[in-house]
C-alpha positions as a Markdown table, in Angstrom:
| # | Residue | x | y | z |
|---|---|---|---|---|
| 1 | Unk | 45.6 | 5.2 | -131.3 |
| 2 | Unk | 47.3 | 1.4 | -131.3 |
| 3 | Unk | 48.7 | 2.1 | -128.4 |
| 4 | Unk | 45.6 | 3.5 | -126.8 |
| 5 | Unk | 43.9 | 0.4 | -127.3 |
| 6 | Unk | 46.2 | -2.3 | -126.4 |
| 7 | Unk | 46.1 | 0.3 | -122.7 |
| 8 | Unk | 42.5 | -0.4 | -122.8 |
| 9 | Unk | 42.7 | -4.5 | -123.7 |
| 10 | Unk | 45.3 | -4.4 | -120.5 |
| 11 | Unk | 43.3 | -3.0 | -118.1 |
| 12 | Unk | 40.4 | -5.8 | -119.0 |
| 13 | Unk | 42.7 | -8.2 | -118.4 |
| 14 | Unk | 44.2 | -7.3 | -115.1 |
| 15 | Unk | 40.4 | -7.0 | -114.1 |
| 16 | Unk | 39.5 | -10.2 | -115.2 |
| 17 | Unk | 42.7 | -11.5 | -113.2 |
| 18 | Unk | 41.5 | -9.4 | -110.2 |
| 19 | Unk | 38.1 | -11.0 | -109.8 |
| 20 | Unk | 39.3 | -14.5 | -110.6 |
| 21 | Unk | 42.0 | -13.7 | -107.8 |
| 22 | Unk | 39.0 | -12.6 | -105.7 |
| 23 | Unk | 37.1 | -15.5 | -106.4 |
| 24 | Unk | 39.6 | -18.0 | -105.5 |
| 25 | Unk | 40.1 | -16.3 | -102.6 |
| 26 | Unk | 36.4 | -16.6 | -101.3 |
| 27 | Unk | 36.3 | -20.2 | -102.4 |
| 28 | Unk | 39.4 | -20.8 | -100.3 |
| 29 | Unk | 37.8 | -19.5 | -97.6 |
| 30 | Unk | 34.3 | -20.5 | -97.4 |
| 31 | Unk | 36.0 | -24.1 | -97.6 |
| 32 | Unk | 38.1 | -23.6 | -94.3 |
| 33 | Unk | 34.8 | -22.6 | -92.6 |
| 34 | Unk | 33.4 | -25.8 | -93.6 |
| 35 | Unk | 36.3 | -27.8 | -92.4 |
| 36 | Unk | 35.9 | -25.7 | -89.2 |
| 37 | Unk | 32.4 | -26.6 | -88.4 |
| 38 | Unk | 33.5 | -30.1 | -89.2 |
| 39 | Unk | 35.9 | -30.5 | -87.2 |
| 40 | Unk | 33.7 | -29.1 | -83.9 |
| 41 | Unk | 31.1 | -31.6 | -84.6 |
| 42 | Unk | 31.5 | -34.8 | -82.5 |
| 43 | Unk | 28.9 | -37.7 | -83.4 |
| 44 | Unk | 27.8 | -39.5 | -80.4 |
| 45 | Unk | 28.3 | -42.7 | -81.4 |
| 46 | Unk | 29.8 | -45.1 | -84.3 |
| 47 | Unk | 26.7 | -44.8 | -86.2 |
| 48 | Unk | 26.4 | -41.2 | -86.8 |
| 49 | Unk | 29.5 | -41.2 | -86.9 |
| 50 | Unk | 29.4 | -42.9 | -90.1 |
| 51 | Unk | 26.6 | -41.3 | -91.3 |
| 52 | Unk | 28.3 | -38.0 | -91.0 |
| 53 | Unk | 31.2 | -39.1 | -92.6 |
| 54 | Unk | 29.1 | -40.3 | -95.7 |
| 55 | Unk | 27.2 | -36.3 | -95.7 |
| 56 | Unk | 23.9 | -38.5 | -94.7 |
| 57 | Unk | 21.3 | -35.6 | -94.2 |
| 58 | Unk | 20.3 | -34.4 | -91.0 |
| 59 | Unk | 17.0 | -35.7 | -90.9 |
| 60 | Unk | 18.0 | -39.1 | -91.6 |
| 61 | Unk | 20.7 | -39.3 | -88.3 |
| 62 | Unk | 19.6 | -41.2 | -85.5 |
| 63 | Unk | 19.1 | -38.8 | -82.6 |
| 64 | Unk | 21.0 | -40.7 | -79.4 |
| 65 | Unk | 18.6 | -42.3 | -76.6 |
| 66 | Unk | 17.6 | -40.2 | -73.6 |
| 67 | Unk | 19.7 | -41.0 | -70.8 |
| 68 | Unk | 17.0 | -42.7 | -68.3 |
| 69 | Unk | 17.4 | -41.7 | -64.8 |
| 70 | Unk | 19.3 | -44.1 | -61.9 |
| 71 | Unk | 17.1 | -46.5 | -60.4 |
| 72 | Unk | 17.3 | -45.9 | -56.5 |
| 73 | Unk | 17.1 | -49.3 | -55.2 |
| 74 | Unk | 17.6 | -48.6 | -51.3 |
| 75 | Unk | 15.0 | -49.2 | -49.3 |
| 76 | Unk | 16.2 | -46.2 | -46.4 |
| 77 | Unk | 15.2 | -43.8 | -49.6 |
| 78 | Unk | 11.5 | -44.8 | -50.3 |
| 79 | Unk | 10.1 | -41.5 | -51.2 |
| 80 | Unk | 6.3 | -41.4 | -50.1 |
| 81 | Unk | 4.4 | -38.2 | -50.6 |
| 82 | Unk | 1.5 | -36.7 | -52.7 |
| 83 | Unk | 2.7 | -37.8 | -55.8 |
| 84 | Unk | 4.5 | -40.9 | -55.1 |
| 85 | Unk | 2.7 | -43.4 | -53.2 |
| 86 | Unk | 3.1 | -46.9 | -51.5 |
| 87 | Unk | 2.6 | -49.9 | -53.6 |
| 88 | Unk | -0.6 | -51.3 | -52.9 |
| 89 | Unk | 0.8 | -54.7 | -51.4 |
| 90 | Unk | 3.6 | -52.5 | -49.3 |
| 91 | Unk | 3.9 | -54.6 | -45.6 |
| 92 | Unk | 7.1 | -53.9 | -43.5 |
| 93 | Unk | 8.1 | -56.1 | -41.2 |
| 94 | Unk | 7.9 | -53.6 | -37.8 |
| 95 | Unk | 9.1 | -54.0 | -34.4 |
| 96 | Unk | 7.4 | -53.0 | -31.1 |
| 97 | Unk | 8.9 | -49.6 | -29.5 |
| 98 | Unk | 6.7 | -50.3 | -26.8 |
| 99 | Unk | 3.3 | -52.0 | -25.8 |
| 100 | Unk | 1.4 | -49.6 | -28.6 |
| 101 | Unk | 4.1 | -48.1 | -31.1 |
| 102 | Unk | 5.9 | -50.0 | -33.8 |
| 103 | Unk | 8.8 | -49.5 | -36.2 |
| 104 | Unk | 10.6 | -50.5 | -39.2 |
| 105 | Unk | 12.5 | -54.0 | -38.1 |
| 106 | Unk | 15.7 | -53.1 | -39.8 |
| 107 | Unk | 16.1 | -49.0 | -38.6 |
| 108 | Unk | 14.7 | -49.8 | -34.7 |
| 109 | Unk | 17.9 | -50.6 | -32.9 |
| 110 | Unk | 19.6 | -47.2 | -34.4 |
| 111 | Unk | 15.8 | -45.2 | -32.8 |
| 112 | Unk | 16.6 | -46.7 | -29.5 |
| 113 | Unk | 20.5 | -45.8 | -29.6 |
| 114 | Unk | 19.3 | -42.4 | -30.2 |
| 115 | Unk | 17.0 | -42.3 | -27.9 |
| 116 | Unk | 18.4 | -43.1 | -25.3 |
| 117 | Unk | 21.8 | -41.1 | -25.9 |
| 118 | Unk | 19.6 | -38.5 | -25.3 |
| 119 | Unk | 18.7 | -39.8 | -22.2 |
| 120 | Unk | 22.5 | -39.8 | -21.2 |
| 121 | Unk | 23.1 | -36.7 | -22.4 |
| 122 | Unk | 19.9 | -35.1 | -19.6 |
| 123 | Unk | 17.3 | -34.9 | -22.1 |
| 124 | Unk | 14.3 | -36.8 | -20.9 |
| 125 | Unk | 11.4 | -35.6 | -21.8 |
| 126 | Unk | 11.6 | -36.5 | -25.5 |
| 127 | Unk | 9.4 | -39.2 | -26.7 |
| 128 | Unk | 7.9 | -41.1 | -29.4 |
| 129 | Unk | 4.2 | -40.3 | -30.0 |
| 130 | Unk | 3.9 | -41.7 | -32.8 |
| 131 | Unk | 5.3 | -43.9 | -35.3 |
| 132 | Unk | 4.5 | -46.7 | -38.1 |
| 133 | Unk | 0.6 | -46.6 | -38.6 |
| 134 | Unk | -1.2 | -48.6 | -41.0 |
| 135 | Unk | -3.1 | -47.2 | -43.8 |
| 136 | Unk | -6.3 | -48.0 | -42.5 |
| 137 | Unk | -5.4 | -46.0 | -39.1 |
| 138 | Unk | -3.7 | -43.4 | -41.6 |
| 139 | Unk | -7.2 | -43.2 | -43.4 |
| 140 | Unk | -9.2 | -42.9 | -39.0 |
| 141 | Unk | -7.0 | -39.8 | -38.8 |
| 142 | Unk | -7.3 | -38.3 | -42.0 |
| 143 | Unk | -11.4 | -38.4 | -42.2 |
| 144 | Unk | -11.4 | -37.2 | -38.4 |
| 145 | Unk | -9.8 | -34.2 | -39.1 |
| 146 | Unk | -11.3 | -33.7 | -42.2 |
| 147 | Unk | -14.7 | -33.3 | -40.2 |
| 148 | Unk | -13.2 | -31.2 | -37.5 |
| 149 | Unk | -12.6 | -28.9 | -40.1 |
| 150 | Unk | -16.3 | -29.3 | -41.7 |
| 151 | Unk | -17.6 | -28.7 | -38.4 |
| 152 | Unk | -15.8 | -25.4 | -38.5 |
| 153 | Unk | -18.1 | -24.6 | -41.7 |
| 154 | Unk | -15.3 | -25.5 | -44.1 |
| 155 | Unk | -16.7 | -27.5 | -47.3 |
| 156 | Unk | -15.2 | -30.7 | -47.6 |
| 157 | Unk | -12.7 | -29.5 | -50.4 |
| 158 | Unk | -11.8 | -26.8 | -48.3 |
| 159 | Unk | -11.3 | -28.9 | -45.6 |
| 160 | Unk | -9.0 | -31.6 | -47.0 |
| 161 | Unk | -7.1 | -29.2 | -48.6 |
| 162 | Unk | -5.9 | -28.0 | -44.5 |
| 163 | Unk | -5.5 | -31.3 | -44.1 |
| 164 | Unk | -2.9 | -32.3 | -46.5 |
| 165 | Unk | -0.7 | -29.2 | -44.9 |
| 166 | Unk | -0.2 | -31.8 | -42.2 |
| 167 | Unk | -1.7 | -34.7 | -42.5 |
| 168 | Unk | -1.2 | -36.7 | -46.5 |
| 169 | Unk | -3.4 | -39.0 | -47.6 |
| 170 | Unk | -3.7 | -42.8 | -46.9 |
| 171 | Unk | -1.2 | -44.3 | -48.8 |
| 172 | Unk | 1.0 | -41.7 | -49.3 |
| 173 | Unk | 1.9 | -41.2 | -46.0 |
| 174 | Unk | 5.4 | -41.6 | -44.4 |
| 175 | Unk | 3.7 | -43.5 | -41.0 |
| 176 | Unk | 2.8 | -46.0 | -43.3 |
| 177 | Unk | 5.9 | -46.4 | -44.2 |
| 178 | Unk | 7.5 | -47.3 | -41.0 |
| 179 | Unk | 10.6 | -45.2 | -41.0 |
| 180 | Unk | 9.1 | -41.8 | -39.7 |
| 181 | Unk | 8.4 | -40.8 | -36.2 |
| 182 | Unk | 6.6 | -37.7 | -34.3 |
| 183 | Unk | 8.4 | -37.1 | -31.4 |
| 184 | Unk | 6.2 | -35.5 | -28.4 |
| 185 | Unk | 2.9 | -33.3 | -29.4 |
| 186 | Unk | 2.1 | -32.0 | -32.7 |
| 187 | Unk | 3.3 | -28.3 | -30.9 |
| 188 | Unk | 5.5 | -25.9 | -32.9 |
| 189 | Unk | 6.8 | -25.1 | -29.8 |
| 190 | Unk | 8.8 | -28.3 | -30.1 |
| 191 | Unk | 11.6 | -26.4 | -32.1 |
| 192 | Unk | 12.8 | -24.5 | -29.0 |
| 193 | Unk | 13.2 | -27.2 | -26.5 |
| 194 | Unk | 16.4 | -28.7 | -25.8 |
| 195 | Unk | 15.0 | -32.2 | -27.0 |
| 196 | Unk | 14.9 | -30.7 | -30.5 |
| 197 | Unk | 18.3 | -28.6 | -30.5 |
| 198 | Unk | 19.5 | -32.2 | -29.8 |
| 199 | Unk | 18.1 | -34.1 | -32.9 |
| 200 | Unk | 19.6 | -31.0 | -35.2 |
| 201 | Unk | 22.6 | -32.1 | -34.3 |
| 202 | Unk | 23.2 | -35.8 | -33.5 |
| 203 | Unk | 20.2 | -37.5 | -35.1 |
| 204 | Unk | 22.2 | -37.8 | -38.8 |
| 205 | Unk | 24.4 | -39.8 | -36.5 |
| 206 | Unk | 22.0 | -42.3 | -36.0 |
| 207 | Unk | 20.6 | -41.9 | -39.8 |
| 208 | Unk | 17.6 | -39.4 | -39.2 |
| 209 | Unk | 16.6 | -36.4 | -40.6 |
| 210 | Unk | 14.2 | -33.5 | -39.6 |
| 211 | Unk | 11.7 | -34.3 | -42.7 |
| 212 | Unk | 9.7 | -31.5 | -43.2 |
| 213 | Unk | 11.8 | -28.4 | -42.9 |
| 214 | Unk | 11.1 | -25.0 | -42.7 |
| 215 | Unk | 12.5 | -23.8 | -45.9 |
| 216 | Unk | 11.5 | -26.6 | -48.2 |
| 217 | Unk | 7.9 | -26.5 | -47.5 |
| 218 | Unk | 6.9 | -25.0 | -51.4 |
| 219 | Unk | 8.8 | -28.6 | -52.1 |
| 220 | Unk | 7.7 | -31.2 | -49.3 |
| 221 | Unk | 4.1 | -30.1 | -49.9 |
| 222 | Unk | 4.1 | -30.2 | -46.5 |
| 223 | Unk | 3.8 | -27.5 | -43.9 |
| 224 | Unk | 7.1 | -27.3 | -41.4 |
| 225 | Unk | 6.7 | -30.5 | -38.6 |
| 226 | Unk | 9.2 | -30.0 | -36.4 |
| 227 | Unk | 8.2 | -32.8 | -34.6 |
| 228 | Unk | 8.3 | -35.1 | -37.9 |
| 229 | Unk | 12.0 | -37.2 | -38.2 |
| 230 | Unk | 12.8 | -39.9 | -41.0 |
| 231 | Unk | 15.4 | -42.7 | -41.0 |
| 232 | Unk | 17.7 | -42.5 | -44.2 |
| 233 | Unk | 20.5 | -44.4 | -42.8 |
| 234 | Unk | 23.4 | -43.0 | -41.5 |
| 235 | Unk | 25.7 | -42.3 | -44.5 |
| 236 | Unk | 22.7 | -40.4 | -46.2 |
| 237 | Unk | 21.0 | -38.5 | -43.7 |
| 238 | Unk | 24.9 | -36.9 | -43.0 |
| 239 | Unk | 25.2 | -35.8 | -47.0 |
| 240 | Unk | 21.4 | -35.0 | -46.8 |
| 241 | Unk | 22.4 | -32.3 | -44.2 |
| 242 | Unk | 25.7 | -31.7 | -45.8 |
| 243 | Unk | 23.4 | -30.8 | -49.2 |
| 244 | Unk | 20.8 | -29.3 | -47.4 |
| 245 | Unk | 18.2 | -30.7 | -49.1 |
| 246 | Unk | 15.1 | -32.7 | -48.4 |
| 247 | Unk | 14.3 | -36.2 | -49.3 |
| 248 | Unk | 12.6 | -35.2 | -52.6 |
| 249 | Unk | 15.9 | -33.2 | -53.6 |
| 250 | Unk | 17.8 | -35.9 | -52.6 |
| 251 | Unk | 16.2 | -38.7 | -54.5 |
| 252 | Unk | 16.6 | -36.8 | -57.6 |
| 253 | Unk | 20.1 | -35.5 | -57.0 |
| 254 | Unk | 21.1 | -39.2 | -56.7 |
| 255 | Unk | 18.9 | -40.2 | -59.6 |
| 256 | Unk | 21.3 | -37.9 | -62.1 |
C-alpha cells in the first residue's frame, strides 16, 4: 500500500518536472523571437535609434522626413503644360529665325545646324512655321479657334475642350516658351515625309525631341503633333529617346 503511494507521489513529480521543462522551454523560445525581430529592425537615424534602444513606445518615435523631390534647375527642361504653367513675369531672350519667327537665344544656333544638315543631306522642303509666340498671340490663336468650333454649333465648353487636344492655353503653352517649333503645316501627313523620318533620327543630335508622341498622348494631354519638336539639349533629348519617355516622364524620372 506504501509502496503504492510513494508510485503515485513519483509520477506528480516527474509531471511537475515535465511542465516546468516545458515552460522553460517556451520562455526560451519566445525570447529568441524577440531578439529576432530585434535584430531586423534598423532605426533610420541616431535618434530612434536611441529611442529603440531605451523600448521608447512606438507612438512616441519620430517618423523620418519625407524625402523631397530633386529640384530640376535646367532651364532646357522647363516643363509647360496644363498643369504647370509659365511664371507670370517669364521673358526669354529670343533670336530672329527670319524676318517674322523668333527663338530661344541660347538653343538657336543648334535649330539652324539642324536645319540646314538637312538641307545637305537633300531634304528641302522642311521648314519652320512656327516658333516662339507670345502669350498674347498664344491667347489670338486660342479664342480663334475656339469660335471656329462654336460656329460649328459646339457650346463654348465643348469647344475649348477640342481645343486643348492641340492647342493649350495661354500661358501654358510651349510657344511661349521659346524652345518648341512646328515644322511645315499642322498636317498628319507630316509623319510620312522624308523631312520627318529625318528628325526621328538626327534631331536628338542637335538636342530636340518629337514632343507630342503618339503613344504618350493619355500623358502629354496632348493629341499626337507630329509636326511639334522641343529643344532639351543634346545630352537629354539622346536619354529622353534612349528612355522613351516624354518630357513629363522625364522630369519626374530625374526628380527621383
Amino acid at each position: 500500500m506504501k509502496s503504492k503511494k510513494r508510485r503515485k507521489r513519483r509520477i506528480k513529480k516527474l509531471r511537475l518536472l515535465v511542465l516546468v521543462i516545458f515552460v522553460v522551454i517556451l520562455l526560451f523560445v519566445i525570447g529568441k523571437i524577440k531578439d529576432k525581430k530585434k535584430e531586423h529592425f534598423v532605426p533610420e537615424n541616431e535618434e530612434l535609434a536611441e529611442n529603440y534602444e531605451n523600448e521608447v513606445p512606438a507612438e512616441n518615435l519620430v517618423a523620418p522626413e519625407e524625402k523631397k523631390p530633386n529640384k530640376i534647375d535646367d532651364w532646357r527642361l522647363i516643363l509647360v503644360n496644363q498643369e504647370h504653367a509659365l511664371p507670370e513675369d517669364f521673358n526669354p531672350e529670343l533670336t530672329s529665325i527670319d524676318k517674322i519667327r523668333k527663338f530661344d537665344s541660347r538653343a538657336i544656333d543648334e535649330l539652324k545646324q539642324m536645319m540646314n544638315q538637312m538641307k545637305k543631306d537633300g531634304i528641302t522642303n522642311v521648314w519652320v512655321q512656327s516658333a516662339y509666340r507670345s502669350v498674347d498671340k498664344q491667347e489670338d490663336v486660342f479664342e480663334r479657334r475656339i469660335k471656329e468650333y462654336m460656329g460649328q454649333g459646339k457650346t463654348r465648353e465643348e469647344a475649348e475642350k477640342l481645343v486643348l487636344q492641340t492647342i493649350n492655353k495661354p500661358g501654358t503653352s510651349e510657344h511661349n516658351l521659346g524652345l518648341a517649333v512646328d515644322f511645315n503645316y499642322v498636317d498628319y501627313d507630316f509623319d510620312e515625309t522624308a523631312g520627318f523620318k529625318w528628325l526621328k533620327e538626327n534631331a536628338e543630335n542637335y538636342g530636340f525631341v518629337l514632343r507630342y508622341a503618339k503613344e504618350k498622348e493619355t500623358i502629354t494631354k496632348v493629341d499626337y503633333e507630329p509636326w511639334h519638336w522641343r529643344y532639351v539639349g543634346q545630352e537629354h533629348a539622346s536619354k529622353m529617346n534612349e528612355l522613351s519617355m516624354c518630357l513629363e516622364e522625364y522630369v519626374e524620372y530625374l526628380q527621383k
